[in-house]
ROZA-59502 format. One record per residue (C-alpha): residue in one letter; z, x, y. Coordinates in steps of 0.05 Angstrom, whole numbers, plus 32768, in hexadecimal, padded with zeros to 4 digits. Last residue first. Layout:
<recs>
AZXY
...
</recs>
This chain:
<recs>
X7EDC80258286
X7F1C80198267
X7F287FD58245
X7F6B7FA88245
X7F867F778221
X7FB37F408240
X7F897F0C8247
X7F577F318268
X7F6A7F7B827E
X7F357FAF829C
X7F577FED82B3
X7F33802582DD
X7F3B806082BF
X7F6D809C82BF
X7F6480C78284
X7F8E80B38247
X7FC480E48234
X7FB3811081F4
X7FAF810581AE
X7F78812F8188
X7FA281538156
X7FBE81058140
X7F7B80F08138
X7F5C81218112
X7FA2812880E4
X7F8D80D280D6
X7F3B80DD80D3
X7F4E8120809E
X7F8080F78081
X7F4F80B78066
X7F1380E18062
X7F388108802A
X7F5180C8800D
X7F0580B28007
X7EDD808E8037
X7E9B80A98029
X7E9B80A77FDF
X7EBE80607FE3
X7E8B8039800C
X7E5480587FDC
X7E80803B7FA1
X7E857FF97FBA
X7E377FEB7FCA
X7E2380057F7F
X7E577FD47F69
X7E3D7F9A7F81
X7E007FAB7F70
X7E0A7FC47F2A
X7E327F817F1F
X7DF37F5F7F31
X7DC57F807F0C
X7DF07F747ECC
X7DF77F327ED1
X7E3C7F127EE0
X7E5C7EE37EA9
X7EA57EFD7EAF
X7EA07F017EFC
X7E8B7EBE7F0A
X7EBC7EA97EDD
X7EE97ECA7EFB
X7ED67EAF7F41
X7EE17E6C7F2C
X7F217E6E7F11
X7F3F7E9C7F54
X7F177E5C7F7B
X7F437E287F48
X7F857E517F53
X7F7F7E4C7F9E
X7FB07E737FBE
X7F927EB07FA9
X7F5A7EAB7FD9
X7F237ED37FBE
X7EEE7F017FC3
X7EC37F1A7F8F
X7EB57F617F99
X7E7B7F7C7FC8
X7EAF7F748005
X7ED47FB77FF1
X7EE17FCB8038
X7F017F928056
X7F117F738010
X7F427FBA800F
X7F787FA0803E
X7F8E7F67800C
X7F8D7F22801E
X7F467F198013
X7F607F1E7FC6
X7F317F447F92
X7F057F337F59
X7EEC7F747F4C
X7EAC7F767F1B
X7EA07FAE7ED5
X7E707FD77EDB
X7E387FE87EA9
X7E08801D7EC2
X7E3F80447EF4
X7E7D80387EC5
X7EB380247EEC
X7EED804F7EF9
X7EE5805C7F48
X7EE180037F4D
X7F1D80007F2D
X7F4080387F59
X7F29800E7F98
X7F477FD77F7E
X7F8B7FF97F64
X7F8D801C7FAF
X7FA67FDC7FCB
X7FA67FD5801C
X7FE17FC08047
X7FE67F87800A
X7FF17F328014
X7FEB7EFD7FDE
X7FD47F347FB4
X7F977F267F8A
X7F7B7F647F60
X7F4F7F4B7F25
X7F347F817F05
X7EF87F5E7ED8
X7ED27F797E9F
X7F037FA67E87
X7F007FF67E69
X7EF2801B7EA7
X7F307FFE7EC2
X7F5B80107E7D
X7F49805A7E7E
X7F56805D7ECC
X7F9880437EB9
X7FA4807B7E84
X7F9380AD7EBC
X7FCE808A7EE8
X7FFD808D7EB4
X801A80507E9F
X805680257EAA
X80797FE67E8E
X807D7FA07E92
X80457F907E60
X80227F497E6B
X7FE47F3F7E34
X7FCD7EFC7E44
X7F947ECA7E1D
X7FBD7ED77DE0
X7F997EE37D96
X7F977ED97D4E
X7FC27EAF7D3B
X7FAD7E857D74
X7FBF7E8B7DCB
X7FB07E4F7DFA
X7FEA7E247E07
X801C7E5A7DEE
X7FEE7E907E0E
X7FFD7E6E7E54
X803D7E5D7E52
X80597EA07E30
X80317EC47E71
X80527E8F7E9E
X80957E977E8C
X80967EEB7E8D
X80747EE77ED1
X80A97EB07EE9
X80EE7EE17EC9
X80C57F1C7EEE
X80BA7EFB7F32
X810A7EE07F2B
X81287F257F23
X80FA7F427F63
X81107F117F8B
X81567F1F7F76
X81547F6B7F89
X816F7F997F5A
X81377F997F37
X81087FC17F6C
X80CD7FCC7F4A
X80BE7FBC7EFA
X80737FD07EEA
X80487F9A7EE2
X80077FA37EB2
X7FE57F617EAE
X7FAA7F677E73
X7F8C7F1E7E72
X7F5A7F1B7E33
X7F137EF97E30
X7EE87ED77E01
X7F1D7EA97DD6
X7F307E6E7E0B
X7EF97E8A7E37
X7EC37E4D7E1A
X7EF77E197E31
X7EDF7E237E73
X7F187DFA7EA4
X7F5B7DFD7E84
X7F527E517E72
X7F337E537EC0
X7F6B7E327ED3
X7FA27E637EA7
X7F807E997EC5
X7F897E837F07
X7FCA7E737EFA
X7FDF7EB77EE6
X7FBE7ECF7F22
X7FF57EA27F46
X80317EC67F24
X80167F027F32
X800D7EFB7F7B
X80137F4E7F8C
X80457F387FC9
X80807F1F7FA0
X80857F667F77
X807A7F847F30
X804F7FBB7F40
X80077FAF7F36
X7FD27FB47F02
X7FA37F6F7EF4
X7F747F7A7EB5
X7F407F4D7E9D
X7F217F617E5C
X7EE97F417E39
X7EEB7F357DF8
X7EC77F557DB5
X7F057F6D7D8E
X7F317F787DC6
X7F617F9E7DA1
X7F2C7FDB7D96
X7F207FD77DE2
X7F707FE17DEB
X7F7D80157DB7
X7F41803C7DD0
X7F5980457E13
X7FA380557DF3
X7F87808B7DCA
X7F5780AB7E06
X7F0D809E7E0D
X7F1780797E51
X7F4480A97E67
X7F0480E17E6B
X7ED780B57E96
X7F0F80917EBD
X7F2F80DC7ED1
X7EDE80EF7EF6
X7EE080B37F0F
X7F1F80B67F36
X7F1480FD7F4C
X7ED880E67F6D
X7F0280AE7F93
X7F3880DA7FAA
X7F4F80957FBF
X7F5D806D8004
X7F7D80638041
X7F6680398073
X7F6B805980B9
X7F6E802A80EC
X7F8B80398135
X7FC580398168
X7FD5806E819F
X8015805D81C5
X802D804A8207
X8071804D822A
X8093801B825D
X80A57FEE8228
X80557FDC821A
X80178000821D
X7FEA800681DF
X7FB6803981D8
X7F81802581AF
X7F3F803781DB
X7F337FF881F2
X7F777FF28211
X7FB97FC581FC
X7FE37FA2822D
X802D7F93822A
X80597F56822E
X807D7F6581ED
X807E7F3181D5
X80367F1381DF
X800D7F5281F6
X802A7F8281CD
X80317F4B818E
X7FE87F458192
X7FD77F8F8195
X80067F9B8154
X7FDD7F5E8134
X7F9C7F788142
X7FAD7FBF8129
X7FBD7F9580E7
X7F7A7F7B80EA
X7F5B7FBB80FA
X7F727FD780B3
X7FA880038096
X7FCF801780D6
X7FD6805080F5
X800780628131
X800180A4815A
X802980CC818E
X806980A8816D
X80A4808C819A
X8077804D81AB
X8089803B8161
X80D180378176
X80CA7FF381A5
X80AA7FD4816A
X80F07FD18146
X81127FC3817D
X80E97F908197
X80F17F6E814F
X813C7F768149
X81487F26813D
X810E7F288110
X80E57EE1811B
X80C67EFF8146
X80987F258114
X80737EEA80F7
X80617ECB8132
X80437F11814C
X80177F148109
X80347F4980D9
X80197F9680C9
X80087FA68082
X802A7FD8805B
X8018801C805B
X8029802280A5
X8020806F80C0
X8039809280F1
X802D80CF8119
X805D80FE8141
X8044813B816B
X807E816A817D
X80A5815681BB
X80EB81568193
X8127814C81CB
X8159812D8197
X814A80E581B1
X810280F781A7
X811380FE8159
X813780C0815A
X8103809D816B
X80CE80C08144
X80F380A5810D
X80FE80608122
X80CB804180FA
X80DC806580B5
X80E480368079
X80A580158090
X8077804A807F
X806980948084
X807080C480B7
X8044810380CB
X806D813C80F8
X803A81718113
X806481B28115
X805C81D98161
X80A081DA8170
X80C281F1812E
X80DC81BA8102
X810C81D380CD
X815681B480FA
X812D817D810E
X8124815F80C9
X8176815580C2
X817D81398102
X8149810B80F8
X814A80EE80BA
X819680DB80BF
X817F80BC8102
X814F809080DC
X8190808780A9
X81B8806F80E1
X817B803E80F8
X817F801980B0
X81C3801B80AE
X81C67FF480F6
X81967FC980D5
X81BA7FC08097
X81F97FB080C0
X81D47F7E80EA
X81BD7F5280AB
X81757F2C80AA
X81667F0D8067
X81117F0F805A
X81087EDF8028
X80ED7EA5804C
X80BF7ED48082
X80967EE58046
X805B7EFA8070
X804F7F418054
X806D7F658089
X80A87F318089
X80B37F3D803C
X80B77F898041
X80E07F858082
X811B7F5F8075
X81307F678027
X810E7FAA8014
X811A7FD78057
X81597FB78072
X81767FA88031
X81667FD27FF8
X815480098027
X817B801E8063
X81B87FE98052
X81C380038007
X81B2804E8011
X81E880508051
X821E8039801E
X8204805F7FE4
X8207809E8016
X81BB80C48021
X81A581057FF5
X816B812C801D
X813281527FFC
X8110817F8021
X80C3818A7FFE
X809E81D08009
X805581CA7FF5
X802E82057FDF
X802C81F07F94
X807681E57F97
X80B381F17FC0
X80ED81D87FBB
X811C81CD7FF8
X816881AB7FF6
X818281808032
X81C8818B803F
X820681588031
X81FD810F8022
X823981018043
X827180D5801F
X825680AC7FD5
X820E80CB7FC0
X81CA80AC7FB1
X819980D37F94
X814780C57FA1
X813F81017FC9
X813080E6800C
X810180FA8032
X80E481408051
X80918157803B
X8082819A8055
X802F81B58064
X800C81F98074
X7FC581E68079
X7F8A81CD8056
X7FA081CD800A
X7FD881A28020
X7FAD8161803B
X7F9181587FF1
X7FD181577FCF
X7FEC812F800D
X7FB980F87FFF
X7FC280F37FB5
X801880F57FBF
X800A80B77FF2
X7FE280917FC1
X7FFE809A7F75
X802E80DA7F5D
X7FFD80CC7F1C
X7FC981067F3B
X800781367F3B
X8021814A7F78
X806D81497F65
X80A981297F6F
X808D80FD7FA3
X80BF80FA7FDE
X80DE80BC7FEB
X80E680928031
X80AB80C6804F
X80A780FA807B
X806B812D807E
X806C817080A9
X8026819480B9
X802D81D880CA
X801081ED8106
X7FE7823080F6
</recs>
């Protein structure tokens, strides 16, 4: 049997439900068929990051690789974190272009490489994973590798516009024709990689997702990823009776409970739900001592200055807010910088009124589908939830909203917080039946589906209108 070979920036360091998205997925891939997982080991090291190291555990084999402080720095804190995280979500103002972290950035793709091509056998099925590694499959075809490569974007995918304005931009698109297969989280962001094909890159693109461009084509489609969404109900019904469960309904003492849970980052708008909150706190009096902000915000990246001054303007605006609004006996916010286990999350989702999940920009956002997974079925709680964020095109029974606009973010949690039973039942009836049939196991049976199935387009005669083209 082919074994299936996974590559990622960091390997999990275990598959434990808490491992989060990627680690859920490859749990559930693994039991299928023989499976490896390469990336980096998480240690940094001064010279040559000598050999890579394999463990093995529950049936999965995971090669660790050490890379050089030097090589670590350019690769990901700068090339990865400070130029192509904030372009790919829009924030073309922070990202800080540097050749010598892109020329790091491609030496550690090579790095990759050469050390995965001396375990692949000819008939392995290579699967990569995010941003970090573009120019994998690149390098691997430079070292004669014909084995079937796939990739995957996480994050989301950026308008044409948005991606010129990285001086390495063909370069960096150029190397995605390398793979067999490229998927992306949703059809708008295979929409943007058509439109930069045919406006950059002077290409065409085919009804049939194959993309033609630099003299090579390539396979392109939309596979959202998701949860193991039974699984997640099944945790939120025991968490939610657990110490820590109780300790937070028991503090409520009668309020309703609006909880936000995202890594502490530029994207997730948490500075801008905060003001949403504190409109709807300006705006309906009646909230002032009915309802209590839980913001969870686990510290990401602090080395990075963005990141430094997001946390210093979350901390500001929480002590704002409850100083204007808070009593003796109570604060409108509740922000804890600090990290939970997944089940204990589920706990805390079934236990709220409202998850409010606004991200000025996200590839997807598994918290809003895991909200939704912990409700409870007779009395659940709503989703107010950012159209901004890969999930609204699948979860479009929750409350969307443009989180820009603190007054419609207001509005829609109030909407939320007074919501009738029958309606919320609705809503989430319509959610939930989305998410049973497109759970994580759908998600990387449809991808590995895919990939198995790639072969050459038949000839056909070739429609093309502006640029796009249909077979027929």
């Amino acid at each position: 049997m082919e074994r299936l070979v996974l590559v990622s920036n960091r390997v999990a360091s275990s598959l434990r439900a808490d491992e989060g998205g990627l680690a859920t997925a490859i749990r559930a891939a693994v039991r299928q068929r023989e499976a490896v997982w390469f990336g980096w080991s998480g240690e940094v090291v001064d010279g040559d990051p000598g050999p890579v190291r394999g463990q093995v555990e529950g049936g999965l084999t995971r090669f660790l690789l050490d890379l050089n402080r030097d090589d670590f720095a350019g690769y990901y804190l700068h090339f990865s974190n400070r130029v192509l995280w904030p372009l790919f979500h829009y924030r073309v103002n922070l990202a800080e272009y540097d050749g010598a972290a892109w020329e790091a950035y491609q030496r550690v793709n090579t790095l990759f490489a050469e050390r995965l091509a001396e375990m692949l056998t000819p008939d392995d099925e290579i699967w990569v994973h995010d941003y970090q590694l573009i120019p994998l499959a690149a390098a691997l075809r430079r070292l004669g590798l014909r084995n079937r490569i796939g990739f995957f974007l996480h994050i989301p995918f950026p308008a044409p516009e948005v991606l010129a304005t990285l001086p390495v931009h063909r370069a960096l698109v150029r190397a995605l024709f390398d793979y067999d297969l490229v998927g992306f989280q949703t059809e708008k962001d295979v929409q943007a990689f058509g439109d930069y094909v045919v406006r950059e890159a002077g290409g065409w693109m085919c009804g049939d997702g194959h993309a033609h461009a630099f003299g090579e084509e390539v396979r392109t489609a939309a596979f959202p990823i998701s949860i193991d969404t039974r699984a997640v109900a099944a945790h939120a019904v025991r968490a939610v009776g657990t110490n820590l469960a109780s300790r937070l309904r028991e503090s409520l003492r009668g309020r309703q409970l609006i909880i936000g849970v995202d890594r502490l980052d530029y994207t997730k708008g948490l500075v801008r739900r905060l003001d949403a909150v504190e409109r709807l706190l300006e705006t309906r009096p009646q909230y002032r001592r009915a309802l209590v902000m839980l913001q969870i915000a686990p510290p990401s990246r602090g080395d990075v200055p963005e990141y430094q001054q997001i946390r210093a303007d979350l901390d500001a605006r929480a002590g704002r807010i409850n100083g204007t609004f808070g009593d003796l006996d109570s604060q409108p916010v509740r922000y804890l910088n600090r990290r939970f286990r997944q089940d204990t999350l589920f706990g805390f989702y079934r236990s709220s009124r409202v998850g409010m999940v606004t991200p000025l920009r996200d590839g997807m956002n598994l918290v809003a589908k895991e909200y939704v997974a912990s409700q409870d079925r007779e009395d659940p709680g709503v989703l107010v939830l950012s159209r901004f964020a890969g999930a609204a095109l699948e979860l479009d029974a929750a409350l969307i909203v443009n989180p820009f606009d603190a007054d419609e973010v207001a509005g829609a949690l109030d909407i939320a917080l007074s919501m009738p039973l029958d309606e919320r039942l609705e809503r989430h009836a319509a959610m939930m039946a989305h998410l049973e049939e497109h759970d994580v196991h759908a998600w990387w049976k449809a991808y590995l589906t895919a990939l198995q199935q790639f072969a050459e387009p038949e000839v056909a005669a070739l429609t093309a209108v502006g640029g796009y083209a249909t077979w027929h």
